[in-house]
C-alpha positions as CSV (number, residue, x, y, z in Angstrom):
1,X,10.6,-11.5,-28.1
2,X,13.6,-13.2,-26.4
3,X,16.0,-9.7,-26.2
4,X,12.8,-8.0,-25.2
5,X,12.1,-9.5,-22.3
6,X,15.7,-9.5,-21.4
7,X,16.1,-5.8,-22.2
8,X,12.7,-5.6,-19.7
9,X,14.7,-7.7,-16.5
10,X,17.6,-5.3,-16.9
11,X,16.0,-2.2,-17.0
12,X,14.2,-3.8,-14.0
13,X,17.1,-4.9,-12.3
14,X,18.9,-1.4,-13.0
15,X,15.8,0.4,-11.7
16,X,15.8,-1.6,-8.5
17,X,19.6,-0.9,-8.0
18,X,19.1,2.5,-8.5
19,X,16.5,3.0,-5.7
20,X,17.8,0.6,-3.3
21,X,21.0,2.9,-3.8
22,X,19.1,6.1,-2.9
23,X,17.2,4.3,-0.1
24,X,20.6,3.3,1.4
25,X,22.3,7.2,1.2
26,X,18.7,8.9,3.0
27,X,18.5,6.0,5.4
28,X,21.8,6.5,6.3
29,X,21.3,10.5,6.4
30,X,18.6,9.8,8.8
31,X,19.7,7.8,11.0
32,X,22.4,10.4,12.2
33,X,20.9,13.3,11.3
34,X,22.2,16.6,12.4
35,X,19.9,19.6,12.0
36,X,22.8,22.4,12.4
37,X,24.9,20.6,9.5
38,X,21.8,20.1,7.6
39,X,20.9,23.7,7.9
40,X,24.5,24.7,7.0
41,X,24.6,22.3,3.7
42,X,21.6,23.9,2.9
43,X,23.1,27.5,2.9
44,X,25.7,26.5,1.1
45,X,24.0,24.8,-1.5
46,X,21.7,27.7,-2.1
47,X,25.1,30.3,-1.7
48,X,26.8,27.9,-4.7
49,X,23.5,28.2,-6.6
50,X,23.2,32.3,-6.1
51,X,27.4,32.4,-7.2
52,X,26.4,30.1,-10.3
53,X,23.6,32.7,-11.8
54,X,25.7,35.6,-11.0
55,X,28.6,34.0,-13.1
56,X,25.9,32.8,-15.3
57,X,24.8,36.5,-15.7
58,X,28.1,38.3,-15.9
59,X,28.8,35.7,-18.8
60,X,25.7,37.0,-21.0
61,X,26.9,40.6,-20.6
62,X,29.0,42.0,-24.0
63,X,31.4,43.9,-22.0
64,X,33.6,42.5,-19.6
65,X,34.3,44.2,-16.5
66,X,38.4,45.0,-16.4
67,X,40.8,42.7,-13.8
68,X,41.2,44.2,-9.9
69,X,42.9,42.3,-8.1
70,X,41.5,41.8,-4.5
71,X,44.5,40.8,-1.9
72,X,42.2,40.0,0.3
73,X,40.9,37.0,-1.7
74,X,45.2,35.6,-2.2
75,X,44.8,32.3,-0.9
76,X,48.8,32.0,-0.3
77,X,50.9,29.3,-0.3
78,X,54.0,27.9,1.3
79,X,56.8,30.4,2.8
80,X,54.3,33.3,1.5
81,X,51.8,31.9,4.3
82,X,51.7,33.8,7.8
83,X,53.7,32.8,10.4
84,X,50.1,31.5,12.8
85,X,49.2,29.7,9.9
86,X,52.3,27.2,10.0
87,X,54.2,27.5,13.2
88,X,52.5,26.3,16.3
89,X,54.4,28.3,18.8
90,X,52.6,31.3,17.3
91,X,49.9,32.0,19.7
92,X,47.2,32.7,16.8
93,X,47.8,29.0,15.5
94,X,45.2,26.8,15.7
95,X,45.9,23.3,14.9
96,X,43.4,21.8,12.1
97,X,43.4,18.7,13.4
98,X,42.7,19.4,16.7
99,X,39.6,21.7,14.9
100,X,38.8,18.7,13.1
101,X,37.9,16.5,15.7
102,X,36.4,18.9,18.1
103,X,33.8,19.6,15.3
104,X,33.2,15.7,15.1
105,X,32.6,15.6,18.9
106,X,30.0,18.3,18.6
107,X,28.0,17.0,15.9
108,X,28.6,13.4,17.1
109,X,26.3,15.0,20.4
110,X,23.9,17.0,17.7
111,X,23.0,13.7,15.7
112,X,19.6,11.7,16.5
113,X,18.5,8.9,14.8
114,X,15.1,10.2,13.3
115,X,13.7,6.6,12.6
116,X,13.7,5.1,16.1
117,X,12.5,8.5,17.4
118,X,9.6,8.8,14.9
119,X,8.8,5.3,14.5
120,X,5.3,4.7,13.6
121,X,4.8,8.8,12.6
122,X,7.5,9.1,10.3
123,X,4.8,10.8,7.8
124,X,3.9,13.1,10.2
125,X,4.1,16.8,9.2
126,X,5.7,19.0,11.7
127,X,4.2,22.4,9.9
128,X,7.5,23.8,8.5
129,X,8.3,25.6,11.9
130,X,11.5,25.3,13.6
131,X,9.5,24.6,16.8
132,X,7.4,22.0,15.8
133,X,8.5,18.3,17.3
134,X,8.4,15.9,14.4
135,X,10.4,14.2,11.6
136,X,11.8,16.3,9.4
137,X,10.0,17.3,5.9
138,X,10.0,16.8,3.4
139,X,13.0,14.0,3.8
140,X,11.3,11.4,6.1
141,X,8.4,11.0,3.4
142,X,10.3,10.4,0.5
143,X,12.0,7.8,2.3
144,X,9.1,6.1,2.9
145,X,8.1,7.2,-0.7
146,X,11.1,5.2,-1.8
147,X,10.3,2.4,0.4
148,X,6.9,1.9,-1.3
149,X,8.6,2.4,-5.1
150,X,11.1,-0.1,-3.8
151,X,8.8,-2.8,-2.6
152,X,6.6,-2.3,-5.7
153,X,9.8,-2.7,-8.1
154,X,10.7,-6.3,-6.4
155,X,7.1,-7.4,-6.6
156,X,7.3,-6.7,-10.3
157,X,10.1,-8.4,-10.1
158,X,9.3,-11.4,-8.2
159,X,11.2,-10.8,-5.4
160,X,8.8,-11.3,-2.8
161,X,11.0,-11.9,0.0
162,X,12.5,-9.1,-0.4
163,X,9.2,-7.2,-1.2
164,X,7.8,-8.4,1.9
165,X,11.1,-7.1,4.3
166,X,10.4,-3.7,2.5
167,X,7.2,-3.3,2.7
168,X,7.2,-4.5,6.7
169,X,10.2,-1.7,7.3
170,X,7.6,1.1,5.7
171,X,4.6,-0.4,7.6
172,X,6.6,-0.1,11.2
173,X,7.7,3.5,10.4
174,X,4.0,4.8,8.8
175,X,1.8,3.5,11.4
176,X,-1.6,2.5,11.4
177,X,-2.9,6.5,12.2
178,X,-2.9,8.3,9.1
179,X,-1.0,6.4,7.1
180,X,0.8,8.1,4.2
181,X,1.3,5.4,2.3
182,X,-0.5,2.7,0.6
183,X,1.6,0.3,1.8
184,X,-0.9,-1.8,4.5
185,X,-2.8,-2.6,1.2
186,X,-0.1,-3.5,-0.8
187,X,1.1,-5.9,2.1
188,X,-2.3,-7.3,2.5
189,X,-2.9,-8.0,-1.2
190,X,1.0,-9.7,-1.0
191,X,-0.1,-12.0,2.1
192,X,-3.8,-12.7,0.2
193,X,-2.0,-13.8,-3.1
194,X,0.3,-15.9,-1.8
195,X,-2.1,-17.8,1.2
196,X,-0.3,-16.2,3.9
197,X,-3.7,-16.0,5.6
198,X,-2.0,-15.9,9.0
199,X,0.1,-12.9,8.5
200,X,-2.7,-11.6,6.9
201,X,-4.8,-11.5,10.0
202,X,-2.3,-10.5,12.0
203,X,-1.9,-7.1,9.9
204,X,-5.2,-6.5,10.0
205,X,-5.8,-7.2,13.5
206,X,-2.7,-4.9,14.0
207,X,-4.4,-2.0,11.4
208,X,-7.6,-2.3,13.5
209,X,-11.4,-1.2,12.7
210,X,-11.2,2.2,11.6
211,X,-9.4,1.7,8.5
212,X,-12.0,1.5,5.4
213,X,-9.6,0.5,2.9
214,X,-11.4,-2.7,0.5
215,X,-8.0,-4.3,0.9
216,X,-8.1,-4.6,4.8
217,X,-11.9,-5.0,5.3
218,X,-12.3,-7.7,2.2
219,X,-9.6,-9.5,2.8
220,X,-10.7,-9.7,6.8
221,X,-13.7,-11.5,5.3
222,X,-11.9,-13.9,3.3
223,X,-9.6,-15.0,5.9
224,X,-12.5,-15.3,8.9
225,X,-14.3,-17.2,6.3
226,X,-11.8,-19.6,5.6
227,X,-10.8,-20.0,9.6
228,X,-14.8,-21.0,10.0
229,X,-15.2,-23.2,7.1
230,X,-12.7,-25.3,8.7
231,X,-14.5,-24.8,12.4
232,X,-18.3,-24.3,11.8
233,X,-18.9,-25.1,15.4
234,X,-17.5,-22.8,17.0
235,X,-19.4,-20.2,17.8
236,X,-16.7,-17.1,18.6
237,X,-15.5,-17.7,14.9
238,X,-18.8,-17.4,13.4
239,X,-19.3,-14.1,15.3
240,X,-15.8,-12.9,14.5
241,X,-16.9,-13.7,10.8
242,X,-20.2,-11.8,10.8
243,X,-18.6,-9.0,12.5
244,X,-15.8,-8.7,10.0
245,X,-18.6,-9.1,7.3
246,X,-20.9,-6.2,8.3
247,X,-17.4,-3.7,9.3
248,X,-16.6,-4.8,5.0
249,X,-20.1,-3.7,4.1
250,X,-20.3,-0.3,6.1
251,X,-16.6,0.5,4.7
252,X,-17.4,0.4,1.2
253,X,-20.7,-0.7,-0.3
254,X,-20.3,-0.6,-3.9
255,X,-17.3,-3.7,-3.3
256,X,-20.3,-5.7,-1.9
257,X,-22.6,-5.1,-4.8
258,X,-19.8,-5.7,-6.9
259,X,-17.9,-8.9,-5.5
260,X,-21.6,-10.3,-4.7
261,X,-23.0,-10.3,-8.1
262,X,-20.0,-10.4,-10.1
263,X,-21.2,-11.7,-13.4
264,X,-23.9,-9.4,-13.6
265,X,-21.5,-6.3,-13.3
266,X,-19.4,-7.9,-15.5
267,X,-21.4,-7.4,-18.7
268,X,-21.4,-3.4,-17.8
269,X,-18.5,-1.9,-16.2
270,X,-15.5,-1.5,-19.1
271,X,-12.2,-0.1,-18.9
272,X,-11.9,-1.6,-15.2
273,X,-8.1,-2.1,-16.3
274,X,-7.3,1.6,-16.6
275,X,-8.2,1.9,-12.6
276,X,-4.9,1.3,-10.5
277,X,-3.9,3.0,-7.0
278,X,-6.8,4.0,-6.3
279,X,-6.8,5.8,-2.9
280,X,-9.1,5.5,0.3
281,X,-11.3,8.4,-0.3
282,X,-12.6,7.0,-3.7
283,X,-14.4,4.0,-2.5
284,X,-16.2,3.4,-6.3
285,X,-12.3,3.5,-7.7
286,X,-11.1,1.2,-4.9
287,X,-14.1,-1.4,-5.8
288,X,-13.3,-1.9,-9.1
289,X,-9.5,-2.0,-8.8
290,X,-10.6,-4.8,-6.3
291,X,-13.5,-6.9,-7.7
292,X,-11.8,-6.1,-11.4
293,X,-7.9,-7.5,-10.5
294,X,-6.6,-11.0,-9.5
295,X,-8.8,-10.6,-6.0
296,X,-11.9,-12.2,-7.6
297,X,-10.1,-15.4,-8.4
298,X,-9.1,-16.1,-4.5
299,X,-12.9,-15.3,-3.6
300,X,-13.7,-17.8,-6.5
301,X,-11.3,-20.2,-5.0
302,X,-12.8,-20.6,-1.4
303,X,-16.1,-22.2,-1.8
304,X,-18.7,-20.3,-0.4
305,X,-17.3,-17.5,0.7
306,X,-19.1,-15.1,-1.7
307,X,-22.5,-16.6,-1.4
308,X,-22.2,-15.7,2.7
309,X,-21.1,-12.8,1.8
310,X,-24.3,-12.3,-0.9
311,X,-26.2,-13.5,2.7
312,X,-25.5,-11.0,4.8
313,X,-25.7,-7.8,2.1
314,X,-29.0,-9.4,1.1
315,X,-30.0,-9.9,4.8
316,X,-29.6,-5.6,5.3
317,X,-31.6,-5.1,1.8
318,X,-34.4,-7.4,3.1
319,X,-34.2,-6.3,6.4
320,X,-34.6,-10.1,7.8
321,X,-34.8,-10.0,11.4
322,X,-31.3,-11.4,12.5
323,X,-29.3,-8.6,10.3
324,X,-27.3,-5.8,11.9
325,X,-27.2,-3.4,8.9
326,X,-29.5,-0.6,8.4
327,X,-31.0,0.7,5.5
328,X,-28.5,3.5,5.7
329,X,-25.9,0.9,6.0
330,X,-27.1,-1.0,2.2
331,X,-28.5,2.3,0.8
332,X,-25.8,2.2,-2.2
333,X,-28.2,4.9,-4.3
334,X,-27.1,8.1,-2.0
335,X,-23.7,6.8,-1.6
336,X,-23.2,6.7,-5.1
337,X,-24.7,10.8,-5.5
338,X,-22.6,11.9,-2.9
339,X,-19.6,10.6,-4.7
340,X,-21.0,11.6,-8.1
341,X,-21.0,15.3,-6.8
342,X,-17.5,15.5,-5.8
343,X,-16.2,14.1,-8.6
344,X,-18.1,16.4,-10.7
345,X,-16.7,19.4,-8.6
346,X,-13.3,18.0,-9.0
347,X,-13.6,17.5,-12.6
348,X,-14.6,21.7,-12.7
349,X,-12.2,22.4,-10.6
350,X,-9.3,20.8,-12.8
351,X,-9.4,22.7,-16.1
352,X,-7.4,20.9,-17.5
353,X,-9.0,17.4,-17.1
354,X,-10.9,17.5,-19.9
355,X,-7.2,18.3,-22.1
356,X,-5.7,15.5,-20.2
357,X,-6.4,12.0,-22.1
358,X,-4.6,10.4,-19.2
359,X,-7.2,11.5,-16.7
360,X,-9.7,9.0,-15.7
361,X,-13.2,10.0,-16.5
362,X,-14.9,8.9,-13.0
363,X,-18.8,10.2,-14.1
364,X,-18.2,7.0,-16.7
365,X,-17.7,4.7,-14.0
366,X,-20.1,5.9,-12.0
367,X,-23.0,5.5,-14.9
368,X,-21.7,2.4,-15.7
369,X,-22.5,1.2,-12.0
370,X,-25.3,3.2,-11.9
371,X,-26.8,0.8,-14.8
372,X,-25.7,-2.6,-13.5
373,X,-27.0,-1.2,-10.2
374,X,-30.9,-0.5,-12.0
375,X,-30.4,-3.9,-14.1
376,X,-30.1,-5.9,-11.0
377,X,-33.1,-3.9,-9.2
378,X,-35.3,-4.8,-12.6
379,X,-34.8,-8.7,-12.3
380,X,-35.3,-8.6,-8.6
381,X,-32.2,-10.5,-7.8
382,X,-32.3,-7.8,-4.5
383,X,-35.4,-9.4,-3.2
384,X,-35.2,-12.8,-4.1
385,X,-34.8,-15.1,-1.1
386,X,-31.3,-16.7,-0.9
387,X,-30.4,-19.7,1.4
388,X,-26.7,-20.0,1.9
389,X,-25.8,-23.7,2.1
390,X,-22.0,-23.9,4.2
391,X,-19.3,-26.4,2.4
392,X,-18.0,-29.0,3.6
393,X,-14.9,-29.3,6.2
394,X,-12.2,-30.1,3.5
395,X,-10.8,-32.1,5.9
396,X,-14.0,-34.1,7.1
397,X,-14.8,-34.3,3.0
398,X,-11.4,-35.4,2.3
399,X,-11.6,-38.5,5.1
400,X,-15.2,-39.4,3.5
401,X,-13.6,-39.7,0.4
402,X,-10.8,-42.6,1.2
403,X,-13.5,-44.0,3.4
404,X,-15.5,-44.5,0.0
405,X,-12.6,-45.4,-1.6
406,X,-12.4,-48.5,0.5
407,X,-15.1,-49.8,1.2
408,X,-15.4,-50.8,-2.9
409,X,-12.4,-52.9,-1.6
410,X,-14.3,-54.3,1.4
411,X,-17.3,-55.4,-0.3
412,X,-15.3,-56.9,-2.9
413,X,-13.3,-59.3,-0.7
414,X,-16.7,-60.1,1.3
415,X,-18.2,-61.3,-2.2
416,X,-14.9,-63.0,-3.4
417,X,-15.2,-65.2,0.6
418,X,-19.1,-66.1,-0.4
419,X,-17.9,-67.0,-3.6
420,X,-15.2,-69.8,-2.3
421,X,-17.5,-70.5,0.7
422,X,-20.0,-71.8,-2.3
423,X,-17.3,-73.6,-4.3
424,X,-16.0,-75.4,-1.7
């Protein structure tokens, strides 16, 4: 078991090494990126590939054709050269040195550094025309392709300093408008994990409202919540809470359902551990990755926070008067059919799914939530009246409890006074 795991950390290690290296070389072609020598290099590499199948070709054939020489192909050498090729007082000399850095000096002024230009679009795509302005395709998104493999590979391996420098670098150059990239969700679940609730609401206050991901919305919950249980009375923070709450809700519905009544969709939904990288526009997949990974443990951990959260879904269901949701909003039946038709029409359209044992079957998932969905509905746990009870101020509680730690003290020197007061 020892080796294994040692054979595991340097396959790791040489996997790492291996994409920092080829992060390194495109950053680097990026950053003084020349689109006439890129063009050229491109030529060339598909002239060398043409010459390659021709030899490639003439090799296969039986019959070889006989020797001509071609004079004009003599590459000659030394005192066979010409005359302008090696004595500069020959007009037609031209000095390669002189060439050499005249050709630096003009691509020096052709260069641009395509990651401060395109910062914050770098995904963008420019259509494939020569006179579209953006970064250039298909290199710019397989650097930040790389980036995201990168960060993932030092998570794994526990690197999270360096995870977190990576993953900030690919956040600054995707953007916050259509994102490429997963990597705002992988950053938010790295800050969450490791009770960086600060940074956390700083990248989400930096993503903004429009984003739907479970990662952003969720986690926007779970950090307001824990800034209010500290501060009940103030007011902005309990508005800034319920706000957060009801954006979380409208994003994705079936993550409410699910992180609310946990246990009961517990004893349904199997297989939750196939589901990973789930992406935006599969809200049920993006649910269960959620509510099914390590994310249920730091809702767990904060006391309260998913009975208000069980308040506030329960509040749009019942419609009680102080509720901003709609019935729309909490209406999790039509959601669920509109999803259920496209992945059915996906599922036709790929011929190959049902061939493919790798291929997650989605219409399971969606029965399966379908059924803790109708078991929920039959024991009424929708309707029943809930009254959500706020904890404590871990600080106030904590300052309660030495106060009741001494006052034992206290009353036990007053009776040990009374008792000498009677003696003497």
């Amino acid at each position: 078991r020892g080796s294994a795991d040692v054979k595991e950390k340097q396959k790791l290690k040489l996997h790492i090494s291996k994409t920092k290296r080829f992060v390194e070389q495109l950053k680097e072609r990026l950053t003084t990126w020349d689109e006439q020598g890129e063009r050229e290099a491109e030529e060339a590499r598909l002239k060398q590939e043409e010459e390659e199948r021709k030899k490639l070709e003439k090799a296969a054939q039986k019959k070889k054709a006989p020797y001509k020489p071609n004079p004009a192909k003599w590459k000659l050498k030394g005192a066979a050269r010409p005359a302008w090729q090696v004595y500069d007082f020959d007009v037609r000399y031209q000095c390669p040195h002189e060439e050499a850095h005249r050709n630096a000096r003009e691509k020096l002024q052709r260069q641009c550094n395509i990651l401060a230009l395109y910062r914050g679009q770098l995904g963008k795509d420019c259509g494939g025309g020569d006179d579209d302005d953006g970064p250039p395709q298909p290199h710019s998104r397989h650097y930040l392709a790389s980036l995201n493999q990168l960060s993932m590979l030092y998570i794994k391996a526990q690197q999270y300093k360096s995870a977190r420098e990576t993953m900030l670098e690919c956040f600054e150059l995707d953007g916050v408008e259509n994102p490429i990239t997963p990597i705002r969700c992988h950053l938010m679940r790295l800050y969450v994990n490791n009770n960086k609730f600060q940074s956390a609401k700083q990248l989400y206050e930096k993503v903004g409202t429009k984003d739907k991901s479970v990662w952003i919305r969720y986690s926007s919950v779970l950090v307001e919540y824990k800034n209010w249980v500290r501060k009940q009375d103030d007011a902005d923070l309990k508005s800034t809470l319920d706000r957060m709450a009801i954006l979380a809700i409208k994003a994705n519905i079936f993550c409410a359902f699910y992180l609310t009544f946990h246990e009961d969709f517990s004893q349904v939904m199997e297989y939750t551990d196939e589901v990973e990288d789930a992406p935006d526009d599969e809200p049920l997949m993006e649910a269960i990755e959620y509510c099914s990974g390590e994310q249920i443990d730091n809702w767990n951990d904060i006391k309260g926070a998913r009975d208000y959260l069980k308040t506030i879904l329960l509040g749009g269901i019942q419609s009680t008067p102080d509720t901003e949701l709609t019935n729309s909003d909490v209406d999790w039946n039509s959601t669920l059919k509109t999803y259920e038709k496209i992945a059915e029409q996906e599922k036709e359209m790929d011929e190959s799914a049902e061939d493919n044992d790798d291929a997650l079957d989605k219409t399971m998932f969606i029965g399966m939530f379908r059924t803790a969905m109708e078991m929920l509905e039959d024991s009424r746990k929708l309707n029943e009246p809930f009254t959500f009870i706020p904890p404590k101020n871990p600080a106030k509680e904590k300052e309660e409890k030495e106060k009741e730690e001494k006052s034992p003290a206290k009353s036990k020197e007053e009776t040990s006074d009374d008792s000498d007061a009677e003696s003497s």
